[in-house]
C-alpha positions as CSV (number, residue, x, y, z in Angstrom):
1,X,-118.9,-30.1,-5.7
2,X,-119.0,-26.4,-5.7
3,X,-117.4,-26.3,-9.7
4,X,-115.6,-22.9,-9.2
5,X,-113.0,-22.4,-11.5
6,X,-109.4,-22.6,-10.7
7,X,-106.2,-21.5,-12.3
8,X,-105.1,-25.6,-11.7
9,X,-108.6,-26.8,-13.7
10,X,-107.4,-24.1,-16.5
11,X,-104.3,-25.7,-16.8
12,X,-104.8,-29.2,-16.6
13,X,-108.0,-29.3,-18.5
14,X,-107.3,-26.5,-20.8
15,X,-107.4,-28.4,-24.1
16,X,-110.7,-30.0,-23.3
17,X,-111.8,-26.7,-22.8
18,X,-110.7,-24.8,-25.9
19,X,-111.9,-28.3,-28.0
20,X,-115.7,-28.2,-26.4
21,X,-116.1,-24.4,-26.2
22,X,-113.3,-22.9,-28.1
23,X,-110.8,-20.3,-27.4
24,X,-113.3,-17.3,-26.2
25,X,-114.6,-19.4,-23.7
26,X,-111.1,-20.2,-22.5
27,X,-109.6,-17.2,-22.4
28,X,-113.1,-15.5,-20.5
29,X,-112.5,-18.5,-18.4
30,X,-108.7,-17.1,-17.3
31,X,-109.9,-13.8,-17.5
32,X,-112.5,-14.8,-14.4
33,X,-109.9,-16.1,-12.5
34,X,-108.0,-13.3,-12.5
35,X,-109.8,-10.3,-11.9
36,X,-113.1,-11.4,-10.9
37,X,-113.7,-9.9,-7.1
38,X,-115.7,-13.5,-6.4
39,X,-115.1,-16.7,-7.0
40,X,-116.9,-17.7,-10.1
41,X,-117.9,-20.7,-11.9
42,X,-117.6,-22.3,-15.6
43,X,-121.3,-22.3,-16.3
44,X,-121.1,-18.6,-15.2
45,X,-118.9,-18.0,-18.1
46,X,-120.1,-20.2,-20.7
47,X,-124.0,-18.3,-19.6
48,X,-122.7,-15.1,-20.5
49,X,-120.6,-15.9,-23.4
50,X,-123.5,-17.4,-24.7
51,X,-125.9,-14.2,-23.5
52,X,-123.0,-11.7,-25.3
53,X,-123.4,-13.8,-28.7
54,X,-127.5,-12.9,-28.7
């Protein structure tokens, strides 16, 4: 299991997301799979949501 994120896991498990981390985390989440040069995973996101919020 490599957990990268992937514009399929966005879609199919996008509620469960916005529920257990909320919209920000989402959309950061789509915003990494879009324009991020490498692939990237969730706990990357969540880590620096979380480092932005300190």
């Amino acid at each position: 299991m490599r957990g990268l994120i992937t514009a399929r896991h966005l879609v199919t498990n996008g509620t469960t997301i916005i529920q257990e981390f909320g919209l920000p985390a989402y959309m950061q989440c789509i915003a990494a799979c879009l324009f991020s040069r490498r692939q990237i995973t969730f706990l990357e996101v969540i880590m620096r949501l979380r480092h932005a919020r300190a």
